[in-house]
ZAMARGU-4260 file (C-alpha; in steps of 0.2 Angstrom, whole numbers, plus 5000, padded with zeros to 4 digits):
<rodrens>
0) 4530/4687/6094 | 4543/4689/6077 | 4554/4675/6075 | 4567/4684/6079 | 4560/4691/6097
5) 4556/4669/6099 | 4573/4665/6096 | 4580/4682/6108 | 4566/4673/6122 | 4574/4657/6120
10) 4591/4662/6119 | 4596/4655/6105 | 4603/4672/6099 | 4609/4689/6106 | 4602/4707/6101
15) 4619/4709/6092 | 4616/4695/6081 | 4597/4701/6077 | 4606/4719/6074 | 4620/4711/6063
20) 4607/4699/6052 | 4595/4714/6049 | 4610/4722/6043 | 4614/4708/6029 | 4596/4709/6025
25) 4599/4715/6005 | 4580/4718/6003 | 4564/4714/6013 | 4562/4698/6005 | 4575/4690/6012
30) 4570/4679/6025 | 4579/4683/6042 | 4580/4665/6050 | 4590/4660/6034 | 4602/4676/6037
35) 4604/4670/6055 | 4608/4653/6051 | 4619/4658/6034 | 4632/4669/6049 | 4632/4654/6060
40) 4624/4662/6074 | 4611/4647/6076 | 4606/4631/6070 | 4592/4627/6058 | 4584/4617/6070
45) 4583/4627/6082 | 4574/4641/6070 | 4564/4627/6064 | 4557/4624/6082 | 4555/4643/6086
50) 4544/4645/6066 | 4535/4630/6075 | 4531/4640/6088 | 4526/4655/6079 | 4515/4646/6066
55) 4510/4629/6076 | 4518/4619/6066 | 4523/4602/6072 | 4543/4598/6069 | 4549/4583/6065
60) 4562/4571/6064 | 4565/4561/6046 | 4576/4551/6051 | 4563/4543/6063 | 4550/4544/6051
65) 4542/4533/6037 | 4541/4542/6020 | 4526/4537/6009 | 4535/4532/5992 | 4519/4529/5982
70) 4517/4547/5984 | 4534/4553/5983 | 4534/4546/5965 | 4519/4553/5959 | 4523/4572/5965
75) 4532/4582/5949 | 4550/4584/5951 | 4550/4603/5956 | 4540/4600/5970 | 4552/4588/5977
80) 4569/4595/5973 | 4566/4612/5969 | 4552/4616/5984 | 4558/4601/5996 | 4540/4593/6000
85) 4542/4575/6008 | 4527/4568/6009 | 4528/4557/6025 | 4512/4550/6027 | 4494/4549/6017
90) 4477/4543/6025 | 4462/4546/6013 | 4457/4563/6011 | 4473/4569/6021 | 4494/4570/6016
95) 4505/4573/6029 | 4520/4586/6020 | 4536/4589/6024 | 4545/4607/6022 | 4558/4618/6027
100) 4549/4633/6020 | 4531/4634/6025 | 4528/4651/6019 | 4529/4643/6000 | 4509/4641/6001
105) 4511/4640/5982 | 4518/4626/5981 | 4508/4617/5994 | 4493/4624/5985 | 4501/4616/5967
110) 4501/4598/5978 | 4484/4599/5985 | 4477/4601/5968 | 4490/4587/5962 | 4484/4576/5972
115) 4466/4577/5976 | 4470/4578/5997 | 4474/4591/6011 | 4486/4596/6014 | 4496/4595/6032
120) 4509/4604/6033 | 4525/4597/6047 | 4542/4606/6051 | 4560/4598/6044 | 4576/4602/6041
125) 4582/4606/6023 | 4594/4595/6026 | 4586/4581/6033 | 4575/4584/6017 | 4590/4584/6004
130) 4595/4566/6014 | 4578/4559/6010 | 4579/4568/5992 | 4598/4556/5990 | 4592/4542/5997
135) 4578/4538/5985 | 4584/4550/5971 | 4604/4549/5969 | 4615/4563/5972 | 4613/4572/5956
140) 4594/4563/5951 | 4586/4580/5946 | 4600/4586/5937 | 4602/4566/5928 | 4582/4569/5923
145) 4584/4586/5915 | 4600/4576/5906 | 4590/4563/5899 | 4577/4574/5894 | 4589/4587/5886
150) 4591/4581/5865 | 4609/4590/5866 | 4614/4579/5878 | 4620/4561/5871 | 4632/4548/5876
155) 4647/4547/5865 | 4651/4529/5860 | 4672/4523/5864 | 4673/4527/5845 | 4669/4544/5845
160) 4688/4552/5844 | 4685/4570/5842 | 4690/4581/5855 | 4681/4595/5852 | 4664/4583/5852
165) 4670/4577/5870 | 4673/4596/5878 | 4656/4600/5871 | 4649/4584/5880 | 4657/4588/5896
170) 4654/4609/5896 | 4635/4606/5897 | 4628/4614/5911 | 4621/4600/5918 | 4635/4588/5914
175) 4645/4603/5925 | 4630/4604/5941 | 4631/4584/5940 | 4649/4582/5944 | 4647/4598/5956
180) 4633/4588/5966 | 4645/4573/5969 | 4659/4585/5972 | 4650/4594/5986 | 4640/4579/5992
185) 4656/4574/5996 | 4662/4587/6005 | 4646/4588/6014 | 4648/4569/6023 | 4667/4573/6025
190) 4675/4562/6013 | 4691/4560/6010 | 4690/4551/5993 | 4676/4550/5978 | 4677/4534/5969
195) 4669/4533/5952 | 4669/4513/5945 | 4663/4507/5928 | 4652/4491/5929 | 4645/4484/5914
200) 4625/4490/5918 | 4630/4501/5931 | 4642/4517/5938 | 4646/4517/5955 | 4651/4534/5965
205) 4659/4530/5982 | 4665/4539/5995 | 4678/4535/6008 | 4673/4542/6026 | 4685/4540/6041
210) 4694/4526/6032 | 4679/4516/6025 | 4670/4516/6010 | 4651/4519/6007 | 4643/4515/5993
215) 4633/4530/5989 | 4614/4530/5981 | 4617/4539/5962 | 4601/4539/5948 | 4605/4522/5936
220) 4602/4533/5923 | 4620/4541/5927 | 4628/4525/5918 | 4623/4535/5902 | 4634/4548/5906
225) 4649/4542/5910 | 4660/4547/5897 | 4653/4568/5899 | 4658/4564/5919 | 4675/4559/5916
230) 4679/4571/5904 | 4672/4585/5913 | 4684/4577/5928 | 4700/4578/5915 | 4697/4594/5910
235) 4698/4601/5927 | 4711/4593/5930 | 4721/4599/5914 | 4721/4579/5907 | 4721/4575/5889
240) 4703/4569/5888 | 4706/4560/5872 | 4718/4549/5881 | 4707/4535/5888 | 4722/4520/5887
245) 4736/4526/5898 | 4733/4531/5918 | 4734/4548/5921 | 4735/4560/5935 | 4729/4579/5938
250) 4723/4590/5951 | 4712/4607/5954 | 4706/4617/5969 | 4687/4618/5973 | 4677/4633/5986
255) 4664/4625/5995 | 4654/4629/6012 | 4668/4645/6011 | 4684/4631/6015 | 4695/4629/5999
260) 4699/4612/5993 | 4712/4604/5984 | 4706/4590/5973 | 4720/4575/5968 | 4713/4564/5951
265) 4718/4549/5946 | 4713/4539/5932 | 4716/4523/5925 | 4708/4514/5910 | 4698/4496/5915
270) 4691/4484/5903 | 4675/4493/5906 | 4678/4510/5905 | 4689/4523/5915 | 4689/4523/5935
275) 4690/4539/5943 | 4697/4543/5962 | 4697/4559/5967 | 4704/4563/5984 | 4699/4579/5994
280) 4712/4588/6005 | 4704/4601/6017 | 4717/4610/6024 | 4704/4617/6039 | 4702/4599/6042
285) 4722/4594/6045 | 4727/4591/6065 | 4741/4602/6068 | 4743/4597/6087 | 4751/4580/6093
290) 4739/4580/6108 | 4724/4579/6094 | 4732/4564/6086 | 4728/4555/6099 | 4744/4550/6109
295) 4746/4544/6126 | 4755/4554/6136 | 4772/4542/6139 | 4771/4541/6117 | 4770/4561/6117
300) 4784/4565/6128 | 4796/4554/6120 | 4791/4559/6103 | 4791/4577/6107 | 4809/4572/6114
305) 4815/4565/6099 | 4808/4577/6089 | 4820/4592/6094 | 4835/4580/6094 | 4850/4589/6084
310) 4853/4574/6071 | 4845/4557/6065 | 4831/4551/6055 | 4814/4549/6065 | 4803/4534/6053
315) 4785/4534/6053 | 4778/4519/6046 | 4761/4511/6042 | 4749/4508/6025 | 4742/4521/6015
320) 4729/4533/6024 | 4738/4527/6040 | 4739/4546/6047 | 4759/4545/6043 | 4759/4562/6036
325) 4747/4571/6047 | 4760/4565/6059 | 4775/4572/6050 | 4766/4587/6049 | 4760/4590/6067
330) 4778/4584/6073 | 4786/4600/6059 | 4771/4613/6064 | 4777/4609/6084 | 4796/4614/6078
335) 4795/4625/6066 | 4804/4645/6073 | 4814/4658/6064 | 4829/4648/6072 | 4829/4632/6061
340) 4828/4629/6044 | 4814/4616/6037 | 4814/4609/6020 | 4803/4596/6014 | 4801/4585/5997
345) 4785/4578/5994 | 4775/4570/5980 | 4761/4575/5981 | 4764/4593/5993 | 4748/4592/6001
350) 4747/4605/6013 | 4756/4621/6013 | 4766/4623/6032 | 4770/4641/6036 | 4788/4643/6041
355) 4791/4628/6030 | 4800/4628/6011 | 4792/4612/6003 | 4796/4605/5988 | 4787/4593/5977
360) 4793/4579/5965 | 4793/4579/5946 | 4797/4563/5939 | 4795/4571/5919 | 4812/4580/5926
365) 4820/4568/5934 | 4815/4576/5950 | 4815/4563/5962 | 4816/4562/5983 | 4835/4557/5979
370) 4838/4571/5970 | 4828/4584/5978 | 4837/4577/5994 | 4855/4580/5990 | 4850/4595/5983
375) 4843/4600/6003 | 4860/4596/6007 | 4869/4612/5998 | 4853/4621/6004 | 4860/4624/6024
380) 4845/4615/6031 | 4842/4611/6051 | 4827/4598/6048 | 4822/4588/6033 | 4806/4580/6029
385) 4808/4565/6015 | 4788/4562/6011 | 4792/4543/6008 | 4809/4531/6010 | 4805/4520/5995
390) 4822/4514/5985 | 4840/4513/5991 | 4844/4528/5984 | 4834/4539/5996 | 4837/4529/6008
395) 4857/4530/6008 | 4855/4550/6006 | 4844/4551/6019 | 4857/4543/6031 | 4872/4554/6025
400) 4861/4567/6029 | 4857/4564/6048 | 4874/4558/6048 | 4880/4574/6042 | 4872/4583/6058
405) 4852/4586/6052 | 4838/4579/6056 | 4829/4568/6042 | 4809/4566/6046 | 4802/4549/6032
410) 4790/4537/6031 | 4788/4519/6026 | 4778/4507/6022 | 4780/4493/6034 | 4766/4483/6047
415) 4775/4487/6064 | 4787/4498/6072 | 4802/4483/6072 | 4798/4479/6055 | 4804/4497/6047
420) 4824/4492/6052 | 4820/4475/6041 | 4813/4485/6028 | 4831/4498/6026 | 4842/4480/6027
425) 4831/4473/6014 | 4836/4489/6005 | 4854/4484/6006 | 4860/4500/6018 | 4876/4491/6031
430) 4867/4488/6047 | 4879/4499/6056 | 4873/4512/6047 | 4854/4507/6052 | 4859/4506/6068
435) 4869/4523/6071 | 4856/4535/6060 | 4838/4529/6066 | 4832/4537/6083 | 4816/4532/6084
440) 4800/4523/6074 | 4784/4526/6077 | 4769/4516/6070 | 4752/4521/6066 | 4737/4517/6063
445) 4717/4527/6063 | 4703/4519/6071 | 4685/4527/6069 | 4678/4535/6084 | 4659/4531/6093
450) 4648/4545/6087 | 4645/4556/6102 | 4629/4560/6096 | 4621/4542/6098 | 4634/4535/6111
455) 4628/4523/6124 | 4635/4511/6137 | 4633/4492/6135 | 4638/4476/6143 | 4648/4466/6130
460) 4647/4446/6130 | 4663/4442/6140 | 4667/4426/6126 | 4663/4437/6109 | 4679/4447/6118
465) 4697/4444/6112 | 4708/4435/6123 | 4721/4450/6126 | 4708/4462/6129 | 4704/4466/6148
470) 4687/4475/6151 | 4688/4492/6161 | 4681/4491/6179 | 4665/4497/6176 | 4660/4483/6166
475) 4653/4493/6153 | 4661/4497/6134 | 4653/4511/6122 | 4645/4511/6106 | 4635/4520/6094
480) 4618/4518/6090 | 4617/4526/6073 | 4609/4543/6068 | 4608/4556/6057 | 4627/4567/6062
485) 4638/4549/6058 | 4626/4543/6043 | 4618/4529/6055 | 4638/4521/6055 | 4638/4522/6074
490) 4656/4532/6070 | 4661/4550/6066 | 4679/4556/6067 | 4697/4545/6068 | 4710/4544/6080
495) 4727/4540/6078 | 4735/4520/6086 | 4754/4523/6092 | 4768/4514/6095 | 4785/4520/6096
500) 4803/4513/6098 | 4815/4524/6106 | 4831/4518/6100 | 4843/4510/6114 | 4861/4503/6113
505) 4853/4487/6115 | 4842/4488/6100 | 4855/4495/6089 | 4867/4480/6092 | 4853/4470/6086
510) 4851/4478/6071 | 4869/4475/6069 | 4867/4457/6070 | 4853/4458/6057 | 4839/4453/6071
515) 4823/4449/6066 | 4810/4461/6069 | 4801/4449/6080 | 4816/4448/6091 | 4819/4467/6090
520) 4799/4467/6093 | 4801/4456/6110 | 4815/4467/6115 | 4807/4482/6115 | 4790/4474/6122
525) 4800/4468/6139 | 4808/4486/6138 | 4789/4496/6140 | 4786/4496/6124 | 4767/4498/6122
530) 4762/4491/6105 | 4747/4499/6093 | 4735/4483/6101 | 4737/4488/6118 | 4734/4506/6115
535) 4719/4503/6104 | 4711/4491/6118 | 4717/4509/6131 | 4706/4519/6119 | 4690/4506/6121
540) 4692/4507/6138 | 4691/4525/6140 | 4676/4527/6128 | 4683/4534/6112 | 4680/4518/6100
545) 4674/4500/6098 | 4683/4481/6100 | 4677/4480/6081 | 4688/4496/6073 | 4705/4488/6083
550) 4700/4471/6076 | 4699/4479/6061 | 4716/4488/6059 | 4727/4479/6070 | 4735/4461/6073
555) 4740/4451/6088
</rodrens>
């Protein structure tokens, strides 16, 4: 049988995706399980296992397997990175191989020669391959080789001023495949942010994933390259690249795996060099639904509620990478109609919301939140979105505004809920206008959630367990063993933690008595309120993450 009749038998495709793969099929070279897997009509495991069948050819998994270093190291760099051969296992005359393509027999014919054995030949994935190339290569290692043996390519001392010198360095094709390696690396593993750090003897590349930072294995040669990276970084994001004293900021927009990308830079000069963060905004990524936020129901209901309310300003509060303007964004996206006009002002704009004008701030002009915000006012808006309260400025034209008859959508950065009225007072706004403007406050916070790939059921140790934590009925809490789909973290996604006051006339008198937020805190608590805590210990219970990640991000 074909691969394609194996795959059909199976059912792992339909005679219309066989029809429309031989139809992509540009010439008779092109291999039709890479066609298939290219559209999306199956998975590369699942072609592996049917060429497995077709050839008997055992498939394996790398992650579970022990690679054979010695002979890793000895094989010639095409092999490895250019052909994808893993060696996994070598005993005497015999190597155990690793390859995604077992139709290169000349290749395997160039290893058997290389190394004096035969040659067995096992099934993997190319990505499971291209993890084991990272792991014990760098992202990058091939291209930093060809770098170091390249004699055009040198590392520009902190003396060298020449600009043209500097875009030379950094238009080098390799210098430009390196940076889109750890570009798309990143991409790959879902990163939000790529974190570049100077060291004295060393470069470090890190990426943040669902909210944590991973330290991610480069070649230590890439320390030699360090001033070609961060130019080639500055010069797409239109920087001045021979400005290595002030911070700068820039952006540009990348395609990769057919989603477009928009790439935030900021850079600031260290004692050792220039450090690099690059943030990565997918817009396929962004959440536009409340229910995928990860409300309970009581919270979505009386957010929804005050969402369509005519007038007043509606806070979300919490750190940076909190979620606040996911939230802002699902809360306009659930509103937004030909019926109501929606302006925003934000800085950065990080998504684009269809039915939504949006504006973002230019301090070089004088273009602030303030400004754009009075501006709003002449504009005949229904609902505005300030992307941040963060002087008193903003914050008084933000009140004239809902108290003007719109509906004024912010954030703040503040711990809790109660603390965001504590915050506006500190700002030096009257309390009475606190307390007649704000209808509502919600606080946030993400929490990883257990990989449902490796999840699994335990009994916990009652006395490792925090003393305002009440375990579920069944006795049992979930965790994640660790594989391949969540980089053996045990997590893969985030959720959002809620709690939300709804103002009441009773919390509005204390505001105008300048209450604390612990006593506006205790009010609301004996008044329902469920604080972030408590809904992150409902969300142990149910399955969705760990005692750990609530630890982690919230407080008694």
């Amino acid at each position: 049988m074909s691969l394609g009749d194996i795959l059909l038998d199976r059912g792992k495709i339909t005679e219309q995706h066989l029809e429309a793969a031989l139809a992509a099929r540009k010439s008779p070279n092109d291999r039709l399980d890479k066609i298939l897997v290219r559209l999306g009509f199956v998975k590369e495991r699942d072609v592996l296992e049917a060429m497995g069948e077709q050839l008997a050819i055992p498939v394996v998994d790398l992650t579970q397997e022990e690679i054979d270093t010695d002979t890793l190291r000895q094989m010639p760099s095409k092999l490895v990175h250019n052909r994808g051969l893993i060696p996994i296992v070598s005993n005497g005359s015999t190597v155990k191989v690793a390859t995604s393509n077992p139709f290169d027999l000349y290749a395997l014919d160039e290893l058997r020669l290389l190394l004096g054995k035969r040659v067995e030949t096992v099934l993997a994935t190319e990505a499971d391959i291209q993890r084991v190339i990272k792991q014990y290569f760098g992202v990058g290692g091939q291209t930093i080789d060809e770098m170091i043996d390249e004699d055009d390519v040198e590392l520009l001392s902190d003396s060298v001023d020449e600009t043209g010198d500097l875009i030379e360095m950094a238009q080098e094709a390799t210098v430009v495949r390196l940076v889109n390696e750890i570009l798309l690396e990143a991409v790959r593993d879902r990163a939000s942010d790529i974190h570049i750090e100077p060291y004295e003897n060393d470069l470090k590349v890190r990426y943040r994933i669902d909210g944590v930072l991973h330290s991610t294995n480069v070649n230590a040669q890439i320390i030699r390259f360090q001033a070609a990276i961060i130019s080639r970084i500055k010069i797409l994001s239109n920087l001045n690249i021979a400005e290595k004293r002030l911070p700068q900021d820039g952006a540009f927009k990348i395609k990769a795996y057919g989603r477009e990308i928009d790439i935030r830079v900021s850079i600031v000069p260290t004692t050792l060099g220039e450090g690099v963060v690059m943030r990565l905004l997918d817009r396929e990524s962004l959440r536009l639904s409340l229910h995928d936020l990860g409300m309970n129901e009581e919270v979505h209901e009386d957010f929804e509620s005050l969402i369509t309310r005519p007038h007043g300003i509606i806070l979300v509060t919490g750190p940076t990478g909190a979620g606040k303007t996911t939230t802002l964004y699902a809360a306009l996206h659930t509103i937004v109609s030909d019926k109501i006009k929606i302006l925003t002002v934000e800085d950065p704009v990080e998504y684009i919301l269809e039915g939504v004008n949006q504006v973002q701030t230019n301090q070089k002009i004088g273009l602030n939140f303030a400004m754009a915000l009075r501006a709003f006012l002449r504009h005949d808006p229904d609902v505005v979105l300030v992307g941040e309260i963060r002087d008193p400025e903003t914050a008084e034209v933000a009140i004239n505004a809902s108290l003007t008859g719109h509906l004024v959508f912010s954030t703040l950065h503040t711990n809790d809920a109660a603390g965001a009225t504590s915050r506006l007072l500190d700002m030096g706004i009257e309390p009475f206008l606190v307390a007649s403007s704000v209808e509502g406050i919600m606080a946030q916070r993400l929490v990883r959630l257990v990989c449902k790939h490796c999840a699994k059921t335990y009994e916990p140790d009652p006395t490792a367990l925090p003393s305002d934590f009440t375990m579920p009925e069944s006795g049992t809490l979930v965790m994640g063993q660790s594989c391949r789909e969540c980089r053996h973290s045990g997590y893969s996604g985030r959720v959002g933690l809620f709690e939300l006051i709804v103002m009441d006339e009773e919390t509005r008198e204390l505001i105008v008595q300048r209450a604390s937020a612990g006593k506006i805190l205790q009010h609301c608590v004996r008044n329902g309120l469920k604080v972030m805590r408590q809904d992150g210990w409902d969300k142990v219970r149910a399955g969705m993450t760990t005692v750990e990640e609530v630890l982690r991000v919230t407080k008694v």
